[in-house]
C-alpha positions as CSV (number, residue, x, y, z in Angstrom):
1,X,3.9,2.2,5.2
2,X,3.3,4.2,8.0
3,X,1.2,4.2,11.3
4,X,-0.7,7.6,12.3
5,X,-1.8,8.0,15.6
6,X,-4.1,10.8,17.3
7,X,-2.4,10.4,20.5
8,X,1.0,10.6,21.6
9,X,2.0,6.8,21.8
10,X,5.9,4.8,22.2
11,X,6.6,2.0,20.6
12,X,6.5,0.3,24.3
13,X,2.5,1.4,24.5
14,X,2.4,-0.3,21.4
15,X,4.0,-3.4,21.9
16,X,1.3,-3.6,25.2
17,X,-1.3,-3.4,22.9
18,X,-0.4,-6.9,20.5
19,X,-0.7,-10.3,22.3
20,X,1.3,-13.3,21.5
21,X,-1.7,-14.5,19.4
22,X,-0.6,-11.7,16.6
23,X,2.9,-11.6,18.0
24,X,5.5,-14.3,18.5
25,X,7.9,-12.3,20.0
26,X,8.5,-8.5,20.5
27,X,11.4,-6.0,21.1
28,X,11.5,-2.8,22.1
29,X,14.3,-0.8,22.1
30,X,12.8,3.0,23.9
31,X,15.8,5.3,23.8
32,X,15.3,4.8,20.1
33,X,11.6,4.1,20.1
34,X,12.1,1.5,18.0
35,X,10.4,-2.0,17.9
36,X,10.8,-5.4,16.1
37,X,8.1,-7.9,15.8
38,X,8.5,-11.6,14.9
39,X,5.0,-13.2,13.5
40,X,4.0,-16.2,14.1
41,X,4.8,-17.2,10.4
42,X,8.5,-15.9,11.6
43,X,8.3,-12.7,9.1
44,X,9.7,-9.4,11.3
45,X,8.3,-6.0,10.8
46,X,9.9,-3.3,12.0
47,X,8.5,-0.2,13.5
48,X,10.5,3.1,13.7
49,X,8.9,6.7,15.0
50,X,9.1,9.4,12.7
51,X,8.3,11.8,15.5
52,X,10.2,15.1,14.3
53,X,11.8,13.4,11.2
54,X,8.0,14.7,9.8
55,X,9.3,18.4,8.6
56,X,7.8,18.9,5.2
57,X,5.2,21.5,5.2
58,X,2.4,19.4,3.3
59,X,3.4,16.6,5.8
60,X,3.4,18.6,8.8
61,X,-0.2,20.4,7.3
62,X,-1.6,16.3,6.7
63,X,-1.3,15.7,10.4
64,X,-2.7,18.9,11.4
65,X,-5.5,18.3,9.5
66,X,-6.1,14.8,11.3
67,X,-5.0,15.9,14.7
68,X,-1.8,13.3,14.3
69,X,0.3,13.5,16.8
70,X,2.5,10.0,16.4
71,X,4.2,8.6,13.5
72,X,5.9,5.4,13.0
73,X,7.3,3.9,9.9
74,X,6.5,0.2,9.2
75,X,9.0,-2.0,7.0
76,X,6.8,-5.2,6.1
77,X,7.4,-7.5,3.4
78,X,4.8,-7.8,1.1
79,X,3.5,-11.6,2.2
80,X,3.2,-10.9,5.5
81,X,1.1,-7.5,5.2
82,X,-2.4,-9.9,6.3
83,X,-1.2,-11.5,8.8
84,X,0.7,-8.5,10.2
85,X,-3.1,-6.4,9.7
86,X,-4.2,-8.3,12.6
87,X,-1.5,-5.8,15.3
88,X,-2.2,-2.5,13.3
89,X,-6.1,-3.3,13.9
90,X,-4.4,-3.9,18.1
91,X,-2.7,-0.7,17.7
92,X,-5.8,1.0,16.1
93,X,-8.3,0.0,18.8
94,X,-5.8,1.0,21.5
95,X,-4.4,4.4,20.3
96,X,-7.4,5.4,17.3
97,X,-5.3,6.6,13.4
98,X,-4.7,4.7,10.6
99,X,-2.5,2.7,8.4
100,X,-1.3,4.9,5.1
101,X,1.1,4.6,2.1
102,X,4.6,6.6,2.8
103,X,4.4,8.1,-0.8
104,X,3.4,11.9,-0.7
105,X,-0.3,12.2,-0.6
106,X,-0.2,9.0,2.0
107,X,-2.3,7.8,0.1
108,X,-3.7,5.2,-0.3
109,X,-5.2,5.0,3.1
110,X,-6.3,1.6,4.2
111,X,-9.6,1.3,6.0
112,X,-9.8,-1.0,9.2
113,X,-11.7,-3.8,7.5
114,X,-8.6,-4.4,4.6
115,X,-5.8,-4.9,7.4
């Protein structure tokens, strides 16, 4: 999965943006822009930019197109996507973008009301 993001954003903006409600515990690790969250079920997702790792020139065209100017891959397991919906929805009203498949269309894009 991955985050997209119309604004330039860190993974320490972001972690400002979750409480403990949808976090148990966050860490942040900024000279790698890197973050780690623990859910309250105890399921971590990791967060990891993919500012200029993004080279491919349909990839690079994709953001251009939705004036992306963060990207941040998210490692979730599958039973914890829901409850994990509820800081992407955090991240979306702070910073605006979406939440998209990492395939090559990013596709399929999921709309605020499935997180």
């Amino acid at each position: 999965l991955l985050y997209m993001s119309p604004q330039e954003v860190t993974t320490a903006q972001l972690k400002e943006a979750i409480t403990e409600t949808e976090a148990a515990e966050v860490h942040v690790w900024p000279e790698l822009d890197i973050m780690e969250i623990t859910l309250p079920s105890t399921a971590t997702v990791d967060v990891e930019t993919m500012n200029g790792f993004m080279d491919n020139e349909e990839d690079l065209q994709f953001m251009d197109e939705h004036s992306i100017k963060s990207v941040y891959a998210i490692t979730v397991e599958e039973p914890a996507m829901k409850e994990f919906g509820a800081c992407v929805k955090k991240f979306i009203d702070a910073y605006g973008g979406f939440l998209c498949s990492d395939s090559d269309d990013f596709t399929p894009i999921f709309k605020y009301e499935e997180l």
